[in-house]
PDB file of N, CA, C and O in Angstrom:
ATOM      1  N   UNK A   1      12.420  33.433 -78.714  1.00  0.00           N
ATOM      2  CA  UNK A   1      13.080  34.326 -79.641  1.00  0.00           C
ATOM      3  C   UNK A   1      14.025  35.227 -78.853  1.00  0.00           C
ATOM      4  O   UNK A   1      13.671  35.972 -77.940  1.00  0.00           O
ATOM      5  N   UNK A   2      15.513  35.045 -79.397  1.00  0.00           N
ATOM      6  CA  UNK A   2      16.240  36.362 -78.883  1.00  0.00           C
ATOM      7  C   UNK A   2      16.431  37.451 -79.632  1.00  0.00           C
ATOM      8  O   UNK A   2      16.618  37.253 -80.833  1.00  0.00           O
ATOM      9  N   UNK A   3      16.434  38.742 -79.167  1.00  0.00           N
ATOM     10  CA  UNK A   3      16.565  39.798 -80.024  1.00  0.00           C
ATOM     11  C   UNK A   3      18.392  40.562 -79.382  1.00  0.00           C
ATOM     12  O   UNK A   3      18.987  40.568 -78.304  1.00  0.00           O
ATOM     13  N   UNK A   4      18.601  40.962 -80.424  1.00  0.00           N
ATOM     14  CA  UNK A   4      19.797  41.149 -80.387  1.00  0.00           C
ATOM     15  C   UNK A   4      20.160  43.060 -80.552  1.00  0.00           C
ATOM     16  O   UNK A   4      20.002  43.529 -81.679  1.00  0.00           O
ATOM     17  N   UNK A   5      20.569  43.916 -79.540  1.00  0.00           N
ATOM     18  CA  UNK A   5      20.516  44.966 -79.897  1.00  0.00           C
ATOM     19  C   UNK A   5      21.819  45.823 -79.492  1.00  0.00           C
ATOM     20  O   UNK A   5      22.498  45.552 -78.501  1.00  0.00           O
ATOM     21  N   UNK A   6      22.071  46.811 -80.307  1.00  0.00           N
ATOM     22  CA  UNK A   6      23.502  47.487 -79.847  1.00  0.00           C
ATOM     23  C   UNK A   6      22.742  49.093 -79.995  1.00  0.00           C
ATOM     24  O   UNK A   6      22.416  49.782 -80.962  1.00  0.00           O
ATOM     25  N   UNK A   7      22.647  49.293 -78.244  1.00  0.00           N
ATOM     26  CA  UNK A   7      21.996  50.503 -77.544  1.00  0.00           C
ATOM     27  C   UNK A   7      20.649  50.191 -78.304  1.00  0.00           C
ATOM     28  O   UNK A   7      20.273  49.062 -78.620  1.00  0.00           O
ATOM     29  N   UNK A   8      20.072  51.220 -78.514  1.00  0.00           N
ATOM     30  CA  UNK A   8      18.490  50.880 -79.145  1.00  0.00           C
ATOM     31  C   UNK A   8      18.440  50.591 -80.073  1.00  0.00           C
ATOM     32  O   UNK A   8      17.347  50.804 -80.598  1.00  0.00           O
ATOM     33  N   UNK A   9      19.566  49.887 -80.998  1.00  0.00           N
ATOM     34  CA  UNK A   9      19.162  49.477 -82.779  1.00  0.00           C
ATOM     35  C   UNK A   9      18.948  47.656 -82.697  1.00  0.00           C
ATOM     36  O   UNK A   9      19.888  46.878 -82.538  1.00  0.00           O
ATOM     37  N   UNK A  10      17.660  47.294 -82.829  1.00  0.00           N
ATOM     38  CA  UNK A  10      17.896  46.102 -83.392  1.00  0.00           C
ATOM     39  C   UNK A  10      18.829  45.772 -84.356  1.00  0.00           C
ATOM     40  O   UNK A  10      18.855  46.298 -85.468  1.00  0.00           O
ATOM     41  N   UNK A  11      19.580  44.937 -83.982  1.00  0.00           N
ATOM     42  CA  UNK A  11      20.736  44.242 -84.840  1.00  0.00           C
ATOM     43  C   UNK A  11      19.932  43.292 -85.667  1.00  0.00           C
ATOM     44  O   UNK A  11      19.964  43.460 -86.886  1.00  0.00           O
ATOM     45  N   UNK A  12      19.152  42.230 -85.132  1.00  0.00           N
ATOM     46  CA  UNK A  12      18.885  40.703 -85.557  1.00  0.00           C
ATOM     47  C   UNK A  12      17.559  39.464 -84.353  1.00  0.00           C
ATOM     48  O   UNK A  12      17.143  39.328 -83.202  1.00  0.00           O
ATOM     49  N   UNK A  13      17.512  39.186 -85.023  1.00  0.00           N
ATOM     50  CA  UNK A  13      16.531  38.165 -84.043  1.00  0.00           C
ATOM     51  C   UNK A  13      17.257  36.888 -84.309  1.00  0.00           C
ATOM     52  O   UNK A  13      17.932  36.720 -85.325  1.00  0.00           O
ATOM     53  N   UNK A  14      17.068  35.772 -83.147  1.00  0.00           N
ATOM     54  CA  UNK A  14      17.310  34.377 -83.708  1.00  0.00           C
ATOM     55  C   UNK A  14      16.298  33.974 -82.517  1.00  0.00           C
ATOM     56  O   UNK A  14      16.109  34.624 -81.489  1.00  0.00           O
ATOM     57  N   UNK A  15      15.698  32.771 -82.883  1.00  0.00           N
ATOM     58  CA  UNK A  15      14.923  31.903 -83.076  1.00  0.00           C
ATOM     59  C   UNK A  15      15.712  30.328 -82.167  1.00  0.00           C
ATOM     60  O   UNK A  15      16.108  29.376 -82.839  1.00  0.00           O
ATOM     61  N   UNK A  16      15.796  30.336 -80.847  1.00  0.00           N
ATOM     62  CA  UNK A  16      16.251  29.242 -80.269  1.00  0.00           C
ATOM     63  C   UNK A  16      15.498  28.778 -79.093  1.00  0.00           C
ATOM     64  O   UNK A  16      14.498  29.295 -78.595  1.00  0.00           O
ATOM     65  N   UNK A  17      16.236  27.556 -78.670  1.00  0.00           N
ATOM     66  CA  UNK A  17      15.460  27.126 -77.501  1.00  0.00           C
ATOM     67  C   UNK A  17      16.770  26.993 -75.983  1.00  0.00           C
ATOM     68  O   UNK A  17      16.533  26.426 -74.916  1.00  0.00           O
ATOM     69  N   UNK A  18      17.782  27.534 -76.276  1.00  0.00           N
ATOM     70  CA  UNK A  18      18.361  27.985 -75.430  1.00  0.00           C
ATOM     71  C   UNK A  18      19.168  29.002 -75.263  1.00  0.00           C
ATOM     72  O   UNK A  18      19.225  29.714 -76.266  1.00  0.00           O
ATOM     73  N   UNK A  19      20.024  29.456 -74.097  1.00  0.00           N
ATOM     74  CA  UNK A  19      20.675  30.539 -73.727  1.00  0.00           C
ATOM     75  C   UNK A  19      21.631  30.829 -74.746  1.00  0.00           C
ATOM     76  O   UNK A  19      22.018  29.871 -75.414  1.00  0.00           O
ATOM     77  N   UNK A  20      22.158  32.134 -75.034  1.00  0.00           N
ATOM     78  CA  UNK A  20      22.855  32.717 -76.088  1.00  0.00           C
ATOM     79  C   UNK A  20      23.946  33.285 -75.771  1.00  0.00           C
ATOM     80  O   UNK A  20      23.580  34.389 -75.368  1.00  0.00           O
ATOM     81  N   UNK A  21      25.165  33.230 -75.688  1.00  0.00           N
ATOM     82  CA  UNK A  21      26.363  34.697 -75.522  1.00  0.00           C
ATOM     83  C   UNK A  21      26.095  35.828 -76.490  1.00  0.00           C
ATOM     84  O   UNK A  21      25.557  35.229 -77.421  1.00  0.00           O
ATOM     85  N   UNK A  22      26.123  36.507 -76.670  1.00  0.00           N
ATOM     86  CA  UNK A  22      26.646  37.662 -77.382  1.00  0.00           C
ATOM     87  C   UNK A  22      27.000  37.426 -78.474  1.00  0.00           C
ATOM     88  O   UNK A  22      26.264  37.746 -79.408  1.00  0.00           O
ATOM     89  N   UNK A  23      28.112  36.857 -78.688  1.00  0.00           N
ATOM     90  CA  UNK A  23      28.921  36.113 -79.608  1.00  0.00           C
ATOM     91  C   UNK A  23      28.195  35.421 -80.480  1.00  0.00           C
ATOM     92  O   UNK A  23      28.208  35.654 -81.688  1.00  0.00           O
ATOM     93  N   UNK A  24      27.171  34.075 -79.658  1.00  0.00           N
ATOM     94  CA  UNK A  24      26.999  33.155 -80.499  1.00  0.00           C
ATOM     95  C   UNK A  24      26.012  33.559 -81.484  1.00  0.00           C
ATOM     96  O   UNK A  24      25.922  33.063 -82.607  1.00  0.00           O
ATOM     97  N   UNK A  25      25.059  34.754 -80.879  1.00  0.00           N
ATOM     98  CA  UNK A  25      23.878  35.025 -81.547  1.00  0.00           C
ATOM     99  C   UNK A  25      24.325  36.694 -82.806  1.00  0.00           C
ATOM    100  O   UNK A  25      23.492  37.109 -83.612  1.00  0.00           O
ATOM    101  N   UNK A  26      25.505  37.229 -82.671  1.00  0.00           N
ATOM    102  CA  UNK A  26      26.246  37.450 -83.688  1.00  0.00           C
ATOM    103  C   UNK A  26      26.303  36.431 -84.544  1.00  0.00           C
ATOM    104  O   UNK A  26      26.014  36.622 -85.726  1.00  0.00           O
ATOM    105  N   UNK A  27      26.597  35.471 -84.189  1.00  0.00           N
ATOM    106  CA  UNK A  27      27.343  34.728 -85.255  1.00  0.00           C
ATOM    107  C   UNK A  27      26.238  34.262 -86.099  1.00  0.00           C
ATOM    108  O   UNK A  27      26.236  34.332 -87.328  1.00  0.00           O
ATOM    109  N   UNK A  28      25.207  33.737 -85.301  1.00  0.00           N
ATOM    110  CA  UNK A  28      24.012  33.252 -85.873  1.00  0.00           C
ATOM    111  C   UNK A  28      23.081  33.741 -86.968  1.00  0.00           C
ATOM    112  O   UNK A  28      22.478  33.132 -87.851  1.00  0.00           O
ATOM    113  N   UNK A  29      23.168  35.446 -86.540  1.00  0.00           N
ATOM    114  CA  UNK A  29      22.839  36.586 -87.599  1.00  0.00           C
ATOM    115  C   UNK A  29      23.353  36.896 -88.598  1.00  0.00           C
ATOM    116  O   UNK A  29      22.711  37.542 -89.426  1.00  0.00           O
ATOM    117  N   UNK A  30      24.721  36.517 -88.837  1.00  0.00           N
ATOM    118  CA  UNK A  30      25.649  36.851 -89.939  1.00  0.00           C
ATOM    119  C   UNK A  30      26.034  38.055 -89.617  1.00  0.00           C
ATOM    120  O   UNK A  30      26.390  38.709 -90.597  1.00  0.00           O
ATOM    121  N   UNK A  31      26.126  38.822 -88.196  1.00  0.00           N
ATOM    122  CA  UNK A  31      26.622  40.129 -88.297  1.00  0.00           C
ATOM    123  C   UNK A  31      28.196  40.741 -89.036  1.00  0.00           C
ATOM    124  O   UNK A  31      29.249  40.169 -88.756  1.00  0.00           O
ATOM    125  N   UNK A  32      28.176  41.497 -89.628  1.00  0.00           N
ATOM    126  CA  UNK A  32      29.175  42.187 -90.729  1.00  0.00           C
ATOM    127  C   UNK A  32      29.203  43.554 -89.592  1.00  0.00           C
ATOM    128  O   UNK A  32      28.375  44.448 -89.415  1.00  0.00           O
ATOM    129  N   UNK A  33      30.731  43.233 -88.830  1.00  0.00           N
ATOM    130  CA  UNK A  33      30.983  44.673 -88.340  1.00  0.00           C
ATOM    131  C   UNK A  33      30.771  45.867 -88.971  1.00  0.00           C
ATOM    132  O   UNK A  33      29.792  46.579 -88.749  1.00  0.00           O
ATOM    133  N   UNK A  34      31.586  46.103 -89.695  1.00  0.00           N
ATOM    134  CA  UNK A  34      32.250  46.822 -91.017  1.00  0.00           C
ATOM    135  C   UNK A  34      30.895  48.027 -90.885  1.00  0.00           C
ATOM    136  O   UNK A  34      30.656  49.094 -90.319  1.00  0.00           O
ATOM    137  N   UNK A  35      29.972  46.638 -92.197  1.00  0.00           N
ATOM    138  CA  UNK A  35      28.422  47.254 -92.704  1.00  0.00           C
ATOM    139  C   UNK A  35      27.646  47.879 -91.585  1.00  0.00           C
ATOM    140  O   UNK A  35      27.060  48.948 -91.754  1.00  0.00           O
ATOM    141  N   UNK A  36      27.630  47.223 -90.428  1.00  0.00           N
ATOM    142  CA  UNK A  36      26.760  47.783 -89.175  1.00  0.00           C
ATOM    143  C   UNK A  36      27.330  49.575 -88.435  1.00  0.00           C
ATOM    144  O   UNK A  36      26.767  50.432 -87.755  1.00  0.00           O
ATOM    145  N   UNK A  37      28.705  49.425 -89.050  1.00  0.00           N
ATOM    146  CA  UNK A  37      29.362  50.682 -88.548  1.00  0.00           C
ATOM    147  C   UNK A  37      28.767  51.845 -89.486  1.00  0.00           C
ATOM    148  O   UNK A  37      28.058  52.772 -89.096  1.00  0.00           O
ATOM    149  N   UNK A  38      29.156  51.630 -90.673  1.00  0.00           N
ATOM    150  CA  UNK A  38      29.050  52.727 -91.931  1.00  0.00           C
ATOM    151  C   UNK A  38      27.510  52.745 -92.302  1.00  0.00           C
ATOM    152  O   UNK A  38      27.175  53.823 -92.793  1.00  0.00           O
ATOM    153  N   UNK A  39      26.108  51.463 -92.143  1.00  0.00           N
ATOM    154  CA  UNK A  39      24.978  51.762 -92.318  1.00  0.00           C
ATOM    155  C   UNK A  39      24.292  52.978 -91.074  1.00  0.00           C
ATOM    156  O   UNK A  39      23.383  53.792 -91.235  1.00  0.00           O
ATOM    157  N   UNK A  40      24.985  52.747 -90.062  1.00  0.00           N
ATOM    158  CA  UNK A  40      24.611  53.633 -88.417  1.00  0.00           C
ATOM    159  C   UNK A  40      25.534  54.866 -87.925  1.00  0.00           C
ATOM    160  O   UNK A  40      25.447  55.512 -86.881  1.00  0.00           O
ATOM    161  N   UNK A  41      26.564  55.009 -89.137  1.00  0.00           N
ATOM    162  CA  UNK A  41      27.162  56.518 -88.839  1.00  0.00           C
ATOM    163  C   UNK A  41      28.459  56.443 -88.074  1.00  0.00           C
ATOM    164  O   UNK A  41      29.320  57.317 -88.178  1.00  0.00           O
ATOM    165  N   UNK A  42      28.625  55.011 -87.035  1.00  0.00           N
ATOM    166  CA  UNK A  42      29.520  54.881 -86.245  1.00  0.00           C
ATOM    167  C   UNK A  42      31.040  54.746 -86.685  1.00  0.00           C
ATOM    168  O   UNK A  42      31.504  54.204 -87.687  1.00  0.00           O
ATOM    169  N   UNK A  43      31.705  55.429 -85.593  1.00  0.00           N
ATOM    170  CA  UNK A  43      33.316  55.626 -85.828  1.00  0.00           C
ATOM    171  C   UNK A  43      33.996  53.905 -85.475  1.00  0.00           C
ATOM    172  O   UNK A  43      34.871  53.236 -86.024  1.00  0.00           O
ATOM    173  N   UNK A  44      33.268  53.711 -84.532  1.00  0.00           N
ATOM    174  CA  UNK A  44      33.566  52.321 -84.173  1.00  0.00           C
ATOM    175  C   UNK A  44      32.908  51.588 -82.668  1.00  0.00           C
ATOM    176  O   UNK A  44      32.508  52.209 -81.684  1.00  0.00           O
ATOM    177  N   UNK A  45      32.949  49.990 -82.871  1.00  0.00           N
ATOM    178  CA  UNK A  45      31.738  49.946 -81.830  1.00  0.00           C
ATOM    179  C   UNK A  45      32.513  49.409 -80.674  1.00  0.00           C
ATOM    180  O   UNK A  45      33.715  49.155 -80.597  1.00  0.00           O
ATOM    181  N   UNK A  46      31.370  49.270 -79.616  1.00  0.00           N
ATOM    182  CA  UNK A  46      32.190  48.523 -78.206  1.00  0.00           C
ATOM    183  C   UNK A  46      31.179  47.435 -78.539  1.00  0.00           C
ATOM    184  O   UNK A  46      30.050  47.543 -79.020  1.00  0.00           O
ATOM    185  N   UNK A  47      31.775  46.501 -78.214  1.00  0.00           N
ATOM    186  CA  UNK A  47      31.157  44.717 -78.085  1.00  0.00           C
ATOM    187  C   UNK A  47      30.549  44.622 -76.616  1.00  0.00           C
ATOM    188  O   UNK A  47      29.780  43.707 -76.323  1.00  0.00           O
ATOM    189  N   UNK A  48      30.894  45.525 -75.780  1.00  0.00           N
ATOM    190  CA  UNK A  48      30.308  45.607 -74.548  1.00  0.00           C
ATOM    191  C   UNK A  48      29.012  46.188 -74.067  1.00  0.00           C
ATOM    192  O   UNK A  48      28.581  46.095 -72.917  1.00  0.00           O
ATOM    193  N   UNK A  49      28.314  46.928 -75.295  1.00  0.00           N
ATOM    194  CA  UNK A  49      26.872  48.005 -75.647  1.00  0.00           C
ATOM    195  C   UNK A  49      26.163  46.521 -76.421  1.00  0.00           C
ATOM    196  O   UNK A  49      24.974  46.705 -76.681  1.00  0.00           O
ATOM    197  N   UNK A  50      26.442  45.763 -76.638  1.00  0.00           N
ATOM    198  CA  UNK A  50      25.604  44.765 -77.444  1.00  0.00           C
ATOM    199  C   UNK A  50      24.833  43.983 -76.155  1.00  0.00           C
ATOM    200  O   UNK A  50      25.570  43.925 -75.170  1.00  0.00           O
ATOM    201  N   UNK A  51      23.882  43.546 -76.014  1.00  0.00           N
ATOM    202  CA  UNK A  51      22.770  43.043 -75.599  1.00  0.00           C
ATOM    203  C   UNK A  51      21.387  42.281 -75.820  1.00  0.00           C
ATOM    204  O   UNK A  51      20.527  42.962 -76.379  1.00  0.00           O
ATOM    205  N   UNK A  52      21.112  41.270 -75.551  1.00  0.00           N
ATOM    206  CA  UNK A  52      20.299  39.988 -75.451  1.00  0.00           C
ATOM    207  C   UNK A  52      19.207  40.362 -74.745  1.00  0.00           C
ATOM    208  O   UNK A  52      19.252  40.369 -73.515  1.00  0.00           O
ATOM    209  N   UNK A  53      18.079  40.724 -75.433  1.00  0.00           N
ATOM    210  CA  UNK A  53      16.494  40.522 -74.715  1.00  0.00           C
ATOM    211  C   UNK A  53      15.833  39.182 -75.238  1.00  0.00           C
ATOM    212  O   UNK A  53      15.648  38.861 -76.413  1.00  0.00           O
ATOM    213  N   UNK A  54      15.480  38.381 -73.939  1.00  0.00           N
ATOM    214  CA  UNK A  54      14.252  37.264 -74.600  1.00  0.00           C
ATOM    215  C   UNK A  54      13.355  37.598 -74.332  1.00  0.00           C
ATOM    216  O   UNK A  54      12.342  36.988 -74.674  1.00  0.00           O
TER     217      UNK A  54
END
């Protein structure tokens, strides 16, 4: 299982049997910039604070 987090907010989990970018496991989650900004208060995000724990 990868968990997917931007600073300490779980974003999403996915469920694989191999290595992930950033990207792919966004994509996998259905992440919605937009919604993730205005549900968490944020002005706007860096793609570079996003991070992969297995």
């Amino acid at each position: 299982m990868v968990k997917v987090f931007y600073e300490d907010i779980l974003v999403g989990e996915v469920l694989t049997n191999r290595s992930l970018t950033v990207d792919e496991a966004l994509d996998l989650i259905g992440f919605e910039e937009q919604a993730f900004i205005e549900e968490n208060g944020f002005d706007d995000i860096e793609y570079n604070v996003f991070k992969i724990v297995y």
